[in-house]
C-alpha positions as MATLAB code, in Angstrom:
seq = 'XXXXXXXXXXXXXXXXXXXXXXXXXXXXXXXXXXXXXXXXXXXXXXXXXXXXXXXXXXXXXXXXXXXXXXXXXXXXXXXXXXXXXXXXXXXXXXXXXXXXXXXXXXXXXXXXXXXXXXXXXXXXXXXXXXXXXXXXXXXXXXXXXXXXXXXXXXXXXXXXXXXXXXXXXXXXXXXXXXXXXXXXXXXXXXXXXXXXXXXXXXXXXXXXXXXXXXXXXXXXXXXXXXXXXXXXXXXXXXXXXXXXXXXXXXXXXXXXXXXXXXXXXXXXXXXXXXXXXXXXXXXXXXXXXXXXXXX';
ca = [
      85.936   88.676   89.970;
      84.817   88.254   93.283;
      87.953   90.150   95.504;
      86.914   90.217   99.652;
      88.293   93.803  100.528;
      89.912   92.364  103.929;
      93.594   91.050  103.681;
      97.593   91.561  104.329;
     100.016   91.414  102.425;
     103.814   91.507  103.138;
     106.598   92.126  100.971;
     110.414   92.478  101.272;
     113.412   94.014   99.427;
     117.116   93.511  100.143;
     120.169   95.199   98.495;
     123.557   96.023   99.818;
     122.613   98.902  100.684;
     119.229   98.476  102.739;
     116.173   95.949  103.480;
     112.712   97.324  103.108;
     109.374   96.038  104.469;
     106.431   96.776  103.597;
     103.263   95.301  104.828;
      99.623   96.028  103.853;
      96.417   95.520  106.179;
      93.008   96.279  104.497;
      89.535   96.606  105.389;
      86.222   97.277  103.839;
      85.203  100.619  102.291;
      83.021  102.584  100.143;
      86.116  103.840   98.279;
      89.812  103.930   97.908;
      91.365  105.065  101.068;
      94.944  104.604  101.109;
      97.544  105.672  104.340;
     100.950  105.016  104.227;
     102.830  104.955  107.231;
     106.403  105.185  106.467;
     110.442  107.354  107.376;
     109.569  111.015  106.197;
     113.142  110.905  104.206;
     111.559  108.320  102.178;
     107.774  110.325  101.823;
     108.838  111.087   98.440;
     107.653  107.615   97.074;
     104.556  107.709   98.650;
     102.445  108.662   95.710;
     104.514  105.851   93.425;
     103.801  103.648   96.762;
      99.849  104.524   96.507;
      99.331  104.056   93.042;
     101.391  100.247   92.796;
      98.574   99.422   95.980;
      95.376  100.876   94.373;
      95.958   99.456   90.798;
      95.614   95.779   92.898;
      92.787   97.368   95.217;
      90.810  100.224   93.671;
      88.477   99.693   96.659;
      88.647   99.797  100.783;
      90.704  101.204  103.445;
      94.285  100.362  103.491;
      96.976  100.827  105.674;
     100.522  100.760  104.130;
     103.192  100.389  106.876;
     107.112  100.879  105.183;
     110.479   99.971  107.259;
     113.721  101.016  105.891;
     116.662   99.311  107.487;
     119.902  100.902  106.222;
     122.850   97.773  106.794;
     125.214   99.705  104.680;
     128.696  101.114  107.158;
     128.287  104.813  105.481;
     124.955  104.699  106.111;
     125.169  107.633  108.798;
     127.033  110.932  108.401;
     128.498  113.187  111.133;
     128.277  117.137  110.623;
     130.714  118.609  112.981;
     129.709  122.873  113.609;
     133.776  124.413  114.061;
     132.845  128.453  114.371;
     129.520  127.045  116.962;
     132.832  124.938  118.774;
     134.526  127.998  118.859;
     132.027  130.159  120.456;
     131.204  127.634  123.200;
     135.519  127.847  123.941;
     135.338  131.284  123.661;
     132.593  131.596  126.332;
     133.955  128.941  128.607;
     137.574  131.500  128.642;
     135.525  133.993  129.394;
     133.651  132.609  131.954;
     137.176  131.040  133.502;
     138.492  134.973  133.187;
     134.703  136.619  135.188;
     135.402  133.988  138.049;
     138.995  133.029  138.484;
     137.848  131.324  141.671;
     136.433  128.387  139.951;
     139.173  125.113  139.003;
     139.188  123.620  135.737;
     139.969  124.528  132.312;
     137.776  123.958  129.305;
     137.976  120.526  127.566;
     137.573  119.104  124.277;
     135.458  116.675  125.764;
     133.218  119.591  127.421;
     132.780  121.715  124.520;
     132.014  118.637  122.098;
     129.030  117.580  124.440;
     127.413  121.162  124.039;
     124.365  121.119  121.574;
     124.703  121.153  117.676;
     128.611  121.293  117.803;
     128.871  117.230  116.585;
     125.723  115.754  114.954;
     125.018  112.740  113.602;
     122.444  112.344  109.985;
     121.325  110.339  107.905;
     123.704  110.166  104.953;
     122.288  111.496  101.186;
     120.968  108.181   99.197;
     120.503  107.874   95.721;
     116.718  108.344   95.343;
     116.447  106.453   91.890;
     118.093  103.831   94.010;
     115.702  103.663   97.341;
     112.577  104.159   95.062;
     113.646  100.984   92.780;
     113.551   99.214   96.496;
     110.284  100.843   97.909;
     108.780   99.603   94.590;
     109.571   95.701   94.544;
     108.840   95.285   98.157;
     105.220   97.398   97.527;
     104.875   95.198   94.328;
     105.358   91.875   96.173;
     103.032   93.000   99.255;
     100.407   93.998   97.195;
     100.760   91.099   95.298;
     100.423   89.190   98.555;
      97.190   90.926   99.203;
      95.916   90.765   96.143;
      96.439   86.974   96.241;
      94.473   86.639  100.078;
      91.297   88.976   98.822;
      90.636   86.674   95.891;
      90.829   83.706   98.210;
      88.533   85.572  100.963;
      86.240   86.769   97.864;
      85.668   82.955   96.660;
      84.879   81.979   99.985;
      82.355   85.111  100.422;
      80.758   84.108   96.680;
      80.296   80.662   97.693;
      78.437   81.562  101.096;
      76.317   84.076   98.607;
      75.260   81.905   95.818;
      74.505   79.231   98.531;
      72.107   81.854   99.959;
      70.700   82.832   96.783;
      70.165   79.113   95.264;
      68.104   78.919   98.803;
      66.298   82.245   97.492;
      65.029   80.790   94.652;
      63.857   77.423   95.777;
      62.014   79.469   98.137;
      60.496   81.520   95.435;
      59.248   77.954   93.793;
      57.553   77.125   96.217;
      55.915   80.302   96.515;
      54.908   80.091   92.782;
      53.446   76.513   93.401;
      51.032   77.803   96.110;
      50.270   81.136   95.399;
      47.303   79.705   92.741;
      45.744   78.582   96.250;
      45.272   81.529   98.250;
      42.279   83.246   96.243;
      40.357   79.516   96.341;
      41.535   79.438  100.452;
      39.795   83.556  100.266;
      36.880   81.841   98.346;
      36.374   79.139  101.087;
      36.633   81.520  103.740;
      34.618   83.571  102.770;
      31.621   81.047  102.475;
      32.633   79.733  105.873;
      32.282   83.360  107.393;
      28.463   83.768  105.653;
      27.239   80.545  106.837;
      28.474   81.386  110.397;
      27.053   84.399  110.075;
      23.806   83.615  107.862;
      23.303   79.766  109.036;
      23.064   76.443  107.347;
      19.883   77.994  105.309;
      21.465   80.667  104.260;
      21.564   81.190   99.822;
      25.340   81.944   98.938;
      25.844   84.494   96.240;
      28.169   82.475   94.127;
      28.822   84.924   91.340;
      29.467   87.428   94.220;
      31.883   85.039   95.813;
      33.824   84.675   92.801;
      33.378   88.484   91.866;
      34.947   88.910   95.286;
      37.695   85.982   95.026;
      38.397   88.127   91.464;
      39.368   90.693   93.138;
      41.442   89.820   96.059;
      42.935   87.538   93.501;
      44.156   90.474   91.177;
      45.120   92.547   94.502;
      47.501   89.810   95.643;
      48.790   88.519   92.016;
      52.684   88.478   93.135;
      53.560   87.096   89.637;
      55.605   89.605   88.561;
      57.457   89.877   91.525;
      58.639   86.307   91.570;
      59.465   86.334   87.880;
      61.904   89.569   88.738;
      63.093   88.193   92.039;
      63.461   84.873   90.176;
      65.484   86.481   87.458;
      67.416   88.457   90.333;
      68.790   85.273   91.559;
      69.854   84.244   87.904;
      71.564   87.393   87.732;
      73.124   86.949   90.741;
      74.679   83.762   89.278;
      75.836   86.135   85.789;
      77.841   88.568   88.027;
      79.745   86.105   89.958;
      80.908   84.772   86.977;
      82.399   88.073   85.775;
      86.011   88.131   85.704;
      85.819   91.596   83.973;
      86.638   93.764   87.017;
      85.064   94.389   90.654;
      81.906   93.271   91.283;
      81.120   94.420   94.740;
      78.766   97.453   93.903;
      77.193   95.461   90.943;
      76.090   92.880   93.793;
      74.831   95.712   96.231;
      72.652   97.225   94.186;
      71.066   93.684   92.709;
      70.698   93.134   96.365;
      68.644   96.157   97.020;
      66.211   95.161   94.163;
      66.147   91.361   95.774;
      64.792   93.192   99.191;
      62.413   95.539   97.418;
      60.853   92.566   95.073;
      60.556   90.242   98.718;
      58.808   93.561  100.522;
      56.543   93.687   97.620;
      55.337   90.049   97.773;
      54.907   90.461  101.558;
      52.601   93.514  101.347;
      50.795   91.547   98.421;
      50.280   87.856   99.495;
      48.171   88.576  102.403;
      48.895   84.678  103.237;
      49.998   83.667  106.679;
      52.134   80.838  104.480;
      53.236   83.216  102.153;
      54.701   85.815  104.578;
      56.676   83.208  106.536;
      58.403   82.601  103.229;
      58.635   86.055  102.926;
      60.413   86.117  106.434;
      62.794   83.083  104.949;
      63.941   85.268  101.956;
      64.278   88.597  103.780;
      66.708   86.941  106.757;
      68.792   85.532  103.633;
      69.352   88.673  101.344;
      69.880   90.491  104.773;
      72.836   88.144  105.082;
      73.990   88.139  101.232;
      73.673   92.363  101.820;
      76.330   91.890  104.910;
      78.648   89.683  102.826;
      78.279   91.677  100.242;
      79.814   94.937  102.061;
      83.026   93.283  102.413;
      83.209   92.306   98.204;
      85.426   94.773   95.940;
];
């Protein structure tokens, strides 16, 4: 199936306890490159976060971005330090006894501002618990992708087989009036001897065919059209597939599409011919673009 590797996907899980985001963003690539952006108390999922997004998109770059929102009261638990409390007190006496010039006596409010003696952390969760949420919410954004890139992909196929039914009729036409380029050498050629020789002038004709033979065989592009021909048909086959991805399947057909088009343009050695030639290379240049961007 036909997947574009560009799309989001958003997805969202809600307990009493928390609400989770997650939201994917994806882009082409050569292979699976997965990031996940998310709280390092919850980077223990992130391998359980991976694997949910890959088994929808074995290929391209994906960001994963995860937002925990704890709405539970206990979410948050204070850590108060008592022998660090008492040290601070104990310094502030002594300070109070060094310089009994100074006013003031120490405060509970003074010594519970000094660093580390009150604290505020995240309270323990129940990790069964926050991975059960990290999950759904991954599930439904990569469902959410998933459901985008086969809508992109269909769009991307269409443009492609559009391209490639153009291929062919090209190709058809090249069949029709390929037979006339070795009688067009022929004619030339007789042209060229008369200019040369004059109007009196005797024209080998068995070395004018012997000639037209050869150029003939040198410029036969017959097989190249069958392949390229049977390259568009092909083309057709794998769009069909609904096995699995299809994206390098279409870049390497591609490649054999350019080579079998460079051939016949090297070949032809017809001004009609290579214009054609021009035609078919502009359109698999564009089917190799789209093609980048296919799963």
């Amino acid at each position: 199936m036909a997947k574009s590797m560009t799309g989001f996907g958003r997805g969202v899980y809600t307990d009493e306890l928390r609400s989770v985001t997650v939201e994917l963003r994806s882009v082409n690539h050569r292979y699976s490159d997965i990031t996940v952006k998310m709280p390092r108390r919850y980077q223990f999922a992130e391998d359980t976060i991976k694997n949910i997004v890959k088994g929808v998109a074995p290929r391209g770059k994906i960001d994963v971005f995860v937002n925990v929102d704890n709405i539970a009261a206990d979410d948050t638990a204070v850590e108060l330090n008592i022998p660090l409390a008492k040290r601070y007190f104990e310094t502030l006496q002594t300070i109070k006894a060094e310089l009994p010039q100074l006013s003031g006596e120490p405060t509970l409010a003074m010594v519970a501002n000094f660093p580390d003696v009150v604290k505020s952390a995240a309270a323990e969760e129940d990790e069964e618990l926050v991975l059960k949420a990290l999950t759904e919410a991954t599930k439904e954004a990569a469902a959410n992708l998933d459901a985008m890139r086969i809508v992109e992909g269909a769009k991307l196929m269409e443009d492609i087989l559009q391209r490639g039914q153009l291929i062919e009729q090209t190709v058809c036409g090249i069949e029709v009036y390929a037979p006339e380029v070795a009688k067009n050498y022929a004619a030339k050629m007789k042209e060229r001897i008369q200019e040369l020789l004059g109007d009196e002038a005797t024209i080998p004709e068995d070395r004018i065919v012997l000639e037209a033979a050869v150029f003939a065989d040198k410029s036969n592009i017959t097989e190249e059209m069958v392949r390229l021909k049977s390259h568009c048909s092909q083309l057709k086959s794998i769009a069909a597939d609904t096995s699995g991805p299809i994206g390098k399947k279409l870049d390497f057909l591609v490649q054999e599409m350019n080579r079998e088009s460079n051939t016949i343009g090297s070949k032809a050695n017809d001004i009609r011919i290579t214009n054609d030639v021009l035609l078919l290379k502009a359109e698999i240049e564009k089917i190799r673009e789209q093609v980048q961007n296919i799963e």
